[in-house]
C-alpha positions, -999 to 999 in steps of 0.1 A, spaced: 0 0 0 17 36 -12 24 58 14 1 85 31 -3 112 56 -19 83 75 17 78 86 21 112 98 -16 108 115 -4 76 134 17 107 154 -4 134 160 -37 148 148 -33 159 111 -60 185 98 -74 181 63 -57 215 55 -24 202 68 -31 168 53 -30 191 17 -2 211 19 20 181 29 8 166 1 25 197 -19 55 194 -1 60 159 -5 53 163 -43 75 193 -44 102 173 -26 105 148 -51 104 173 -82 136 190 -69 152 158 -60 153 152 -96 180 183 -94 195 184 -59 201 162 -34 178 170 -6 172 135 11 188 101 8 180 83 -24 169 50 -5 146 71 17 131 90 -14 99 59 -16 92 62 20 93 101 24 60 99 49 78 76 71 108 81 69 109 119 70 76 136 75 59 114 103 94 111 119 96 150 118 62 151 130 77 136 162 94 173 172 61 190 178 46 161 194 68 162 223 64 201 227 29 207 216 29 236 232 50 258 216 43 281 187 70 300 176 103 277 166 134 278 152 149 248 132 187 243 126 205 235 93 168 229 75 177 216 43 149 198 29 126 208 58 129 181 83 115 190 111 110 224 107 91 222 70 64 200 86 62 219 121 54 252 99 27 229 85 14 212 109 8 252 129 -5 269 101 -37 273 114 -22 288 147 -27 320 156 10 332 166 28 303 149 58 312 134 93 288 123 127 303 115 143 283 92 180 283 92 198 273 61 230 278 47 229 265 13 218 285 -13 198 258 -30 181 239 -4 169 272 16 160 281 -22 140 249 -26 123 259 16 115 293 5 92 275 -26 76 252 -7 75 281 20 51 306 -7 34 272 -25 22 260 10 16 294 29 26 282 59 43 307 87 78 301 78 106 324 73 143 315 55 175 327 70 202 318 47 234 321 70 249 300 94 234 288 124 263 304 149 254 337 133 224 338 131 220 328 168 242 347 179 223 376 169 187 367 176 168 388 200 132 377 192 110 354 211 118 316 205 91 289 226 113 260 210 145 247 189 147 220 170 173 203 145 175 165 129 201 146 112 227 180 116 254 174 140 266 155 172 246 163 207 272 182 220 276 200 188 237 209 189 237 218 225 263 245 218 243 258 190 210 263 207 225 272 243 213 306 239 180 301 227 171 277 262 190 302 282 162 325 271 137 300 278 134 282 247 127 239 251 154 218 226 144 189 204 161 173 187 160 137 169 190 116 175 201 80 164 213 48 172 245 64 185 223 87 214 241 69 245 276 78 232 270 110 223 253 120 256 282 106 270 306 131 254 281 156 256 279 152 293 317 163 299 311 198 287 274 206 293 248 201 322 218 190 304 187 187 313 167 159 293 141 142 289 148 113 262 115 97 241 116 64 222 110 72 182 75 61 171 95 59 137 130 43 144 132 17 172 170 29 174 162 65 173 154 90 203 135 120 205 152 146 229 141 170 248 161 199 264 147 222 290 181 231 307 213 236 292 247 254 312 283 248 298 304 231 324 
């Protein structure tokens, strides 16, 4: 049986307005795969598992917040389908950060062919962070770097108050492990509904040791 948004509605609740535009952004996705590399080519036949109901699993764990931003986007994941899934939010808002010219090209057209509340940054992550002065309820980031990498990128935003999630893999013990000698973490670890191996994480406190 093909693929559906039933997969992402095995996570959360999917409206039939959401259930539309990540039907565009699925078929977007695999038009512009045709040119750039924006997901593994052995993933590309099980994008609603693999990436969109797995990305779905960032605003499941923080339902709550609004107003995110998502680290090193590229084709979206999470931060594509939060935008989507809050689009009928009042208040919702993602800041995607993207460095790549082409990928944060390829968000910004999904972005305008969706209408979704999403807004490009195309710098680096450090910079753009670094800078930021605006409310943020919650930080996410998937597939971008290790956990101790990712905690020094979004230390900022949950000094201010902001909750980190962020999906990790089958190598979460060992990297919490090295994370742990340079940062006190406060975390609250969730099995993937996706990946047996995986882990949803979630950061309320962060503090450089």
């Amino acid at each position: 049986m093909p693929e559906s948004v039933e997969a992402v509605r095995s996570i959360l609740d999917v409206s039939r307005e959401s259930a539309e535009r990540l039907s565009i952004y699925v078929d977007l996705l695999r038009r512009w795969q045709k040119r750039i590399n924006l997901v593994s080519g052995k993933t590309v036949e099980n994008l609603w598992t693999r990436h969109v109901a797995d990305s779905a699993q960032a605003l499941a764990a923080t339902p709550h917040a609004k107003r995110w931003m998502d680290l090193g986007s590229g084709a979206g994941f999470p931060g594509i389908v939060t935008a989507i899934l809050l689009a009928e939010t009042p208040g919702a808002n993602v800041d995607l950060v993207e460095s790549d010219q082409r990928k944060a090209s390829f968000l910004r057209t999904v972005s305008r062919e969706t209408g979704i509340p999403a807004t490009v940054h195309v710098a680096r992550i450090e910079d753009v962070v670094a800078d930021w002065d605006a409310p943020v309820d919650a930080v996410s980031a998937r597939a971008l770097a290790s956990l101790s990498e990712l905690c020094g990128f979004a230390a900022p935003l949950v000094v201010q108050g902001a909750v980190a999630v962020f999906h990790k893999g089958r190598d979460f013990s060992r990297e919490l492990e090295e994370a742990n000698r340079f940062w006190i973490i406060d975390l609250v670890e969730k099995a993937s509904s996706i990946e047996p191996d995986s882990r949803i994480v979630v950061i309320r406190h962060l503090q450089r040791r």
